[in-house]
N, C-alpha and C positions, 0 to 999 in steps of 0.2 A: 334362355328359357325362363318363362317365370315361376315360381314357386312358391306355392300355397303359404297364407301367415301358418296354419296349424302347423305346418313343415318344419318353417322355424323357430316356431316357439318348442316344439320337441329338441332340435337341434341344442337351443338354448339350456333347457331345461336338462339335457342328458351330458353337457360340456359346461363344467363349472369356469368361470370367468380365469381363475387360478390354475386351473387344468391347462387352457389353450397359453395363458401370458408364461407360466412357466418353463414353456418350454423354451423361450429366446430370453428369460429376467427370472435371476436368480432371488426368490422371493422371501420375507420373511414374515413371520405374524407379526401384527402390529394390532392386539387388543382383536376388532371385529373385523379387521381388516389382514392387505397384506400389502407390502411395503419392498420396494428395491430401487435403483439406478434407474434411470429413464433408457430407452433403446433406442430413441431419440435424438438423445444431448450426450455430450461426455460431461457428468459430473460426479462429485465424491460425495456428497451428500444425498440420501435418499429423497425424489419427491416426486415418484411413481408408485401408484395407490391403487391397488383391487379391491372390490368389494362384492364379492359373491351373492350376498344377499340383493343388491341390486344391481346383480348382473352388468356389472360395468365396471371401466380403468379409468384412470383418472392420471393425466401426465403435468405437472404443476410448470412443470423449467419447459414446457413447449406448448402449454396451455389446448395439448390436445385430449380427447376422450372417446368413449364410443364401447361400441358391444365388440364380442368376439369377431365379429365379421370384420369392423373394423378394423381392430389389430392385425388380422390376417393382411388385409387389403394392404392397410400401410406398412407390416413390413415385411411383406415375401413380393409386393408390386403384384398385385394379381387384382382380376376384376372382379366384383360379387358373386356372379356364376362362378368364378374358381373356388373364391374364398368357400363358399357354401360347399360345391364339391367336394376340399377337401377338406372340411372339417363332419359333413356327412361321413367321407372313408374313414376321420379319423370314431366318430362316434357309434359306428356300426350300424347307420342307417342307410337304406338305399333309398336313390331319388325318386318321386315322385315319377309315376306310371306316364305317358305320353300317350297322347290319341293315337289310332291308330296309321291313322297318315304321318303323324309325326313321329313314329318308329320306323314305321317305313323310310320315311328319309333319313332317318341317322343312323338307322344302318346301311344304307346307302351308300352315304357320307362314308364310312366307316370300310365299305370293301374300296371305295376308288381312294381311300388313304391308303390302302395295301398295297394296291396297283402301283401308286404313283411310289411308293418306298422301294417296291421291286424295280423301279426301273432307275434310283436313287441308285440304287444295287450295282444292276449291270454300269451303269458308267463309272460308279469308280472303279470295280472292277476291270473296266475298260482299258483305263486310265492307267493301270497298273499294269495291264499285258505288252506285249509287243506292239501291236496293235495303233499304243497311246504314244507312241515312241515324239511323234511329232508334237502332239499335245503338251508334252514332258516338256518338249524344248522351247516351246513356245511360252509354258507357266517360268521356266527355270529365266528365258530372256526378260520376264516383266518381275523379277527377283521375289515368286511367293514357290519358298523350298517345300518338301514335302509335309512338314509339319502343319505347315500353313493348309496345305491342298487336305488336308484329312480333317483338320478344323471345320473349314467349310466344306466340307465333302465333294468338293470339286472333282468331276469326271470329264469323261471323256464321249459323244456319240460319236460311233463308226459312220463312215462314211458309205457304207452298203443301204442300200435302198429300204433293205426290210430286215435289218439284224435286231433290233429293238421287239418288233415284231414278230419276231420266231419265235426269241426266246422268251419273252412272257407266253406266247401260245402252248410252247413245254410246260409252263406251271400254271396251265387248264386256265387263260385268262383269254377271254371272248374279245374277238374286234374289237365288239361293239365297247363293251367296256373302256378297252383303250379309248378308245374315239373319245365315251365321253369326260376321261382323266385327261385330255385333250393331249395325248401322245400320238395321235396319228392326224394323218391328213384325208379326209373324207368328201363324198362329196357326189352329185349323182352325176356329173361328168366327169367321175375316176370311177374305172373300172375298180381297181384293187387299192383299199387305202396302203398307203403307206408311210413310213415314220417321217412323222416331224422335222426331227434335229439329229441333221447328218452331218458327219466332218465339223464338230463346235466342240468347243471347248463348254462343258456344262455345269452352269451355279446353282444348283437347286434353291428355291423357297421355299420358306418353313414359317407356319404361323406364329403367334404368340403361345400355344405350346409345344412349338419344335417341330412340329409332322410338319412333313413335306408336302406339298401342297401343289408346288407347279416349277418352271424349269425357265432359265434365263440363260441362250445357247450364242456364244461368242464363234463368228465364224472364223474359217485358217486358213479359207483361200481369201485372195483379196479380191477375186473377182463374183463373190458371193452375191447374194441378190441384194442380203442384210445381215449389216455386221453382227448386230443382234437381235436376237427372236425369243420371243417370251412363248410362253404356254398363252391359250385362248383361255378367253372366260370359260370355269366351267361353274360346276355344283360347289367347287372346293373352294376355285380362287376369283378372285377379282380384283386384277392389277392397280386402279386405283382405292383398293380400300386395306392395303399392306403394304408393309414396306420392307427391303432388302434386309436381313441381319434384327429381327425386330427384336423376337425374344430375348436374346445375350445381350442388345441392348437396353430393353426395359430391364434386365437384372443389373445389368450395371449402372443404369442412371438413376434404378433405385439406391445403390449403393454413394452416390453421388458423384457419377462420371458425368463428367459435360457432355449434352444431347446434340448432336453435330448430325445434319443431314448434307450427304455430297450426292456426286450426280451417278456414279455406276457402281458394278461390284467389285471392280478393280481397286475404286477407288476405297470402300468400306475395308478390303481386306488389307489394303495398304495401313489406311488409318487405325486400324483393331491391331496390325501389327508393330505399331508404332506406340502401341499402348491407348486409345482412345477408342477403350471398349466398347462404347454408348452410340457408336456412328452407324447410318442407318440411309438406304437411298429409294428415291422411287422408283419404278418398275420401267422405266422407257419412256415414260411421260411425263410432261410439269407437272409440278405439285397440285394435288386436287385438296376439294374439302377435308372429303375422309381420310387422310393422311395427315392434312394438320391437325384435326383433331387426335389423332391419335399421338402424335408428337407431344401434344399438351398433356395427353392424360402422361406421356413420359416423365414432362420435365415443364416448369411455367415459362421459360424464356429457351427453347430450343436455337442451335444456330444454325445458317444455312451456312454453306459453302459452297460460293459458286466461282469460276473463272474470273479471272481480273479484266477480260478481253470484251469487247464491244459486248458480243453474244449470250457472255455472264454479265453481263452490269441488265441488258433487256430482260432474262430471266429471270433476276433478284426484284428487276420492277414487277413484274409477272406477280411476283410472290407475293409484292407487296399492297397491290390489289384486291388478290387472293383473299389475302387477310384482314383490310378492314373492316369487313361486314362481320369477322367472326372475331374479333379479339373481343376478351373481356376484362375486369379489374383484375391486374396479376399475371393474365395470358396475352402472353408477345413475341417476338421472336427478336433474333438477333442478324445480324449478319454478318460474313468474314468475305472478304477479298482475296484472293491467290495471288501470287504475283503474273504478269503476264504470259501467256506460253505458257503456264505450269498448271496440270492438274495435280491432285494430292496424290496419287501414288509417284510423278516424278518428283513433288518438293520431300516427300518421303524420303527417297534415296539418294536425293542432292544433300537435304538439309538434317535428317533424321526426324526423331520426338521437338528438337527444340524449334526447326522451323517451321510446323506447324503450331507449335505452341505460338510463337509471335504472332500467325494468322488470325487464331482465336483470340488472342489477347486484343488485337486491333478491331477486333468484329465491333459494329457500331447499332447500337435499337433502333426499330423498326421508324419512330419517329424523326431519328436522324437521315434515316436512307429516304423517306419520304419527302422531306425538306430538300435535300440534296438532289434530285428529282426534278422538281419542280421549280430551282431555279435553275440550274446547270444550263436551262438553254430561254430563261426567260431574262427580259431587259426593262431598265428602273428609269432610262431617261426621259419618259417625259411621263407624267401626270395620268396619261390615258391609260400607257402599258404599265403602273401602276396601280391602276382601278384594275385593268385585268386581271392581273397577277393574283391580285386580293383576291377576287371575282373566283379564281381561278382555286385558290388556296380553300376556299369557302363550298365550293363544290366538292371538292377532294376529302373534306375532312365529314362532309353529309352522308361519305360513303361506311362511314363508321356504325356499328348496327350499335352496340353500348350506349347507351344516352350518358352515364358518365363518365365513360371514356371519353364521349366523342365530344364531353364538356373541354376535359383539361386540353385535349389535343387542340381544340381552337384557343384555349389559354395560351398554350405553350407556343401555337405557330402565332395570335396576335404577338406576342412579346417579342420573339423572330423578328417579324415583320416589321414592329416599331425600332429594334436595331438594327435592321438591313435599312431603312431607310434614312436613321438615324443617322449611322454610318455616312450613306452617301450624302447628306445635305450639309453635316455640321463643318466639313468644309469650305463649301460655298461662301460662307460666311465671315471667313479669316485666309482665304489665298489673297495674294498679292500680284498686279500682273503689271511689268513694265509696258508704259502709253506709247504709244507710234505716233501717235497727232494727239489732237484735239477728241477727236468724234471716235476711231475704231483705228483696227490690228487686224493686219492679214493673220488666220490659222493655217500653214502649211503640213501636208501631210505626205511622208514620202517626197518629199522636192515636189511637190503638186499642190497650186493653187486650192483650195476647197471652198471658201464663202468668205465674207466680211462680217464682222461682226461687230453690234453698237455694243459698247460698254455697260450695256445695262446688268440689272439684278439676276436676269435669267439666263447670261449670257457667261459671266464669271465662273461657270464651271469649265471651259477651255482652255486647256495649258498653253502657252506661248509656245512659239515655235522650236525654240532651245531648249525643250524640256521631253521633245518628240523622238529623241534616240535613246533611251533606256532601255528598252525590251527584245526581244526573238522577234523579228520577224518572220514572221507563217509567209513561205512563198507562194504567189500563183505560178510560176514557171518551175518545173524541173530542172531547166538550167541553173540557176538562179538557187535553186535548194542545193546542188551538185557543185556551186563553186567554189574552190579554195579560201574565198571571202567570207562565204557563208559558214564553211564548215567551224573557219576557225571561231564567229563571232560563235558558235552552239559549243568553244570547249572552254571559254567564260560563263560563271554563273551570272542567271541574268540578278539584275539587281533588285528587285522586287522579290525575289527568291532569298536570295543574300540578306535583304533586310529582315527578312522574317525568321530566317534563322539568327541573325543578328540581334533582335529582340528576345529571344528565348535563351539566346546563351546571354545575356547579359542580364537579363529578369525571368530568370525560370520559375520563379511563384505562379508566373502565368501560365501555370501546366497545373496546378490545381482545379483551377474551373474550365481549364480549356483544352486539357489533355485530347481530350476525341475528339474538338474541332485540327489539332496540330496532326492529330494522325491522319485524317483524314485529307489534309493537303496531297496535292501529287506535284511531285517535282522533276521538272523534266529533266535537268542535270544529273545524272549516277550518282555525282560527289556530294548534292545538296542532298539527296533521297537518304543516300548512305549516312551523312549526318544528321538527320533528322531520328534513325531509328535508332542511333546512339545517344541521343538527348533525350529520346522516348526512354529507351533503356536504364539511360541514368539516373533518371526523374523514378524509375519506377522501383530500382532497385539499389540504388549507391544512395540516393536524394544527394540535392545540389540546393543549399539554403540561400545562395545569390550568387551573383557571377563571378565574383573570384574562384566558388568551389568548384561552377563549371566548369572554368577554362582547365583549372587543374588538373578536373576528373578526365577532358577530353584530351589534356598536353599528355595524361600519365597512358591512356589508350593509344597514342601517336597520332593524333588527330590537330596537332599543334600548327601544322601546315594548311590544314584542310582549314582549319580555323581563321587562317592570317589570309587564306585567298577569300575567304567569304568577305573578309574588311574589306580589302584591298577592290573586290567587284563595285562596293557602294561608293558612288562618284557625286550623291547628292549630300553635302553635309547640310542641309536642314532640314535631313530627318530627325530631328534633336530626340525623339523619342526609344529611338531602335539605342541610344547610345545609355553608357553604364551609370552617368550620372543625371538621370531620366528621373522624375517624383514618379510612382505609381500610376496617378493617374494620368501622366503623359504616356507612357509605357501602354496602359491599357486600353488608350484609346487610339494611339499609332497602332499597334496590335491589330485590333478592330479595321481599321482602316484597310491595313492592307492585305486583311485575308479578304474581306470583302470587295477587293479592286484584284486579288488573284481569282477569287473565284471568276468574275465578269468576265475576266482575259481570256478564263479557259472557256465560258461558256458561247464566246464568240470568235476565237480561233474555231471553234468545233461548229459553227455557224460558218464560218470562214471555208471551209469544208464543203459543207453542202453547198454553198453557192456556188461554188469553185464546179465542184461536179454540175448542179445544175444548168450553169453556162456551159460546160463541155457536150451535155446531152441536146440542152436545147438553147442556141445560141439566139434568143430572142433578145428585144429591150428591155424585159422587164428582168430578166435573169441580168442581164449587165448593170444594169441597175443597184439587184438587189448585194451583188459583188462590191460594185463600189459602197455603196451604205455601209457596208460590213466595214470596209475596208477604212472605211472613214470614222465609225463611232472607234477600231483600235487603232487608230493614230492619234485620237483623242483621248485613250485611256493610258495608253502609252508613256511612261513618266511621271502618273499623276501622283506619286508616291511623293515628289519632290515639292508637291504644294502642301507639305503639313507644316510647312515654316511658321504658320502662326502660334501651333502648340507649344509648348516651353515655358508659360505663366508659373504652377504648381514646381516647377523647378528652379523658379529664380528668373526665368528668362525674360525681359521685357517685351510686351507684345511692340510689335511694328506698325503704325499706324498706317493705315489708307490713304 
């Protein structure tokens, strides 16, 4: 609502600056002033400053200020209409009179908040009869014990057609009412409404001051219509402009809980029970506007948390969409990854508080998932699908509404771009390739002839044929995936993998500037994965100032093994940079190398996929086609780890001449 200045200037006028700060900062006179601790900051020296005569705080160690309203606002986490509320309650003024329509609706508002608490009522009551017996054992199998269940006031609706129904009509509440607290089902081709949400398990929603508002019904047969069913829009709620657990989370993220959004209420109670009071979800639909912004006025970099499985990586792009037109300087989001198969209430009971903590910890900004996006299935080999790419990156970042956001974010992806392609050409330049004749060299791929190629400048990016067995091969045949050959080459780490852990245990500095590119690798080996979160780990909390400290830190974990098969997988020794007597800057640019030649791997195994299917659905030419091309550029990327033989200069290494 809005509210007249005379209002506030009363407001002002009858609540001395000193009156409202004192009650959270214990104050002292200081001359015309008054003087304490910031609430703010932790510190021992005073340099938080009242001044009554100009109605205003002055905070030096956090450079903030502002009238009572403010203070209210930033430290109970409330919006101006609160803040004003309850510093009215506290001054003994009432609010400002409302038109007559607008009374009318809010006391409106006001009896369908009763309704919707009465029936808040009957289900846990429900819940707690005989009755809920099944309920009981359904909440007790997803492990939230009754404390949890009375936290969130989780109930129970009966399965009887019209018991919701009765029993509000005993405490004189009219159909119609129901109907419009939207607890019944209505309608001019139903004779008799009747209730909603029968045999569910039920999560009430409650706004940003606690009243309930509307109702989130989890079914217990499985042969339900929908597993879950919200309340319809009414006068009270609007499922996309709230979100699940909101208020306990704006009090806690006022406090400084990390702002974490997941996908149900399963998952929110799992997390709040885990200690990550701040987590909060949307009502059965993707994320809309008004939900991000509200997340923002939470927290400046909120996280999501979605699935690690095909469905959450779609969703997270979803999000990220979502968001460009509305981020501003400051306001952004984060992201976190599940592991696969896991949503947060099972990594909850697998892993506890700490496995979701690593979730969080690896969450990546929004800039990052964006980039990762857009290349993941785009390709740099020739010049054209380069201009695309660009083309492509340039459109994406227009979708940014901020003009100086949407400045740095083409900053920061030109400078990307000038390394990803950096990356891929400054080899070209210095591989070495043994001559077959005169003129050209067959390139085999798979034991298959694939083209001739001249010797030329544009040609020197293809690895000889000896260089063509380093990697996984992605099968087209299920046979072929299934055979004892295959299985065993998948319980070697491939080498490309190997190297890359190879470089970080041997030069872990390079987890200062590249920490979130190394987490964000995915390693299709258990053991390499499994290592990787342990060098993550080390890095973050033992530190490791060069590879002697690593190996030790990993020999003292029992990881001494895991370490010697990672050697043991690298069969190219000229990788001279993965190794421990590397300069820096061979290290860093081996590094560079071949996360940029893992990424491309995965981006066209996962390309390798879709053609694979595409030819099964529609066995035309051009799908055979587009198979082999796949098939052809990863027999060509295939080893190419092994043409950095020219780096080694800054080490001492003579270069090899041409």
């Amino acid at each position: 609502m809005r509210f007249p200045p005379q209002f506030l200037d009363e407001l002002r006028a009858r609540l001395p600056v000193s009156e409202v700060v004192g009650q959270r900062v214990r104050l002292k006179k200081a001359g015309r002033e008054w003087k304490g601790l910031s609430p703010f900051n932790k510190e021992k020296t005073p340099s938080f400053f009242v001044n009554d005569q100009k109605m205003a705080w002055f905070d030096f160690s956090s450079g903030k200020n502002g009238t009572i309203f403010d203070f209210v606002m930033m430290t109970e986490g409330l919006s101006f209409p609160e803040a004003v509320e309850r510093l009215a309650a506290q001054a003994g003024l009432p609010l400002p009179k409302m038109s007559p329509e607008e009374e009318a609706r809010d006391e409106r508002r006001k009896s369908l908040h009763d309704i919707v608490e009465l029936a808040a009522k009957f289900f846990e009551d429900t819940l707690a009869s005989r009755a809920g017996a099944k309920a009981r054992g359904y909440l007790a199998d997803r492990g939230l014990d009754p404390a949890v269940q009375l936290k969130f006031r989780v109930g129970y609706a009966p399965a009887e057609r019209f018991a919701l129904k009765e029993h509000l009509g005993k405490a004189g509440i009219a159909s119609e009412d129901m109907i419009e607290a939207g607890l019944l089902v209505a309608g001019d081709d139903i004779p008799v409404p009747y209730d909603r949400f029968r045999d569910r398990v039920m999560f009430p929603i409650a706004d940003l001051r606690s009243r309930v508002i509307a109702f989130g019904g989890r079914a217990l047969e499985k042969d339900a219509q929908a597993k879950y069913l919200n309340s319809p829009e009414t006068a009270l709620f609007h499922k996309g402009a709230t979100l699940y657990n909101i208020a306990a989370a704006r009090m806690a993220a006022h406090k400084g809980a990390p702002l974490i959004a997941v996908e149900g209420y399963i998952d929110v109670i799992a997390m709040v029970s885990a200690g990550f009071e701040a987590t909060v979800a949307p009502l059965g639909t993707a994320l809309t506007p008004e939900q991000l912004v509200l997340l923002w006025r939470m927290a400046d970099e909120p996280t999501l948390c979605f699935d690690g499985d095909a469905a959450g990586r779609r969703a997270a792009y979803r999000a990220v969409d979502l968001a460009l037109p509305l981020i501003k300087p400051g306001k952004s989001l984060k992201f976190a990854s599940l592991p696969e198969g896991h949503d947060p209430d099972d990594l909850v009971r697998a892993g506890g508080r700490e496995a979701i903590n690593e979730v969080i910890a690896a969450a990546r900004p929004l800039a990052h998932v964006l980039w990762m996006r857009e290349t993941e299935a785009a390709s740099f080999d020739t010049p054209e699908r380069r201009a695309a790419f660009e083309t492509r990156l340039a459109e994406v970042t227009a979708m940014i509404g901020d003009e100086a956001v949407r400045k740095y974010y083409r900053r920061d992806f030109g400078e990307r771009l000038r390394r990803q392609f950096d990356i891929d050409e400054r080899p070209l330049r210095r591989q070495r390739h043994p001559r077959t004749g005169n003129t050209d060299w067959p390139i085999a791929s798979r034991g298959r002839k694939i083209e001739r190629y001249a010797p030329s400048a544009a040609r020197r990016s293809q690895p000889p044929a000896r260089l063509l067995a380093g990697e996984r091969y992605v099968a087209a045949s299920a046979q072929l995936a299934s055979s004892p050959v295959h299985r065993g080459r998948r319980a070697a780490i491939a080498p490309r993998e190997a190297l890359i852990l190879q470089v970080v245990i041997n030069h872990p500095w390079l987890l200062h500037e590249h920490l979130e590119e190394f987490a964000a690798i995915d390693f299709s080996h258990t053991e390499a994965a499994k290592l990787k979160g342990e060098l993550i780990d080390i890095f973050a909390h033992v530190g490791a100032p060069d590879g002697a400290a690593m190996a030790a830190e990993l020999e003292r974990r029992g990881l001494a093994q895991a370490s010697a098969r990672v050697q043991k997988a690298i069969t190219a020794p000229s990788v001279w940079g993965a190794r421990p007597e590397a300069a820096p800057d061979d290290a860093l640019t081996t590094w560079k190398q071949l996360v940029a030649l893992h990424r491309q791997w995965h981006s066209l195994t996962k390309e390798l996929r879709d053609a694979e299917a595409a030819l099964g659905q529609d066995p035309t030419e051009a799908n055979y086609s587009w198979l082999q091309d796949v098939k052809a550029r990863l027999g060509l990327l295939d080893g190419t780890e092994a043409l950095i033989e020219g780096f080694g200069a800054p080490s001492g290494r003579p270069l090899q001449s041409l």
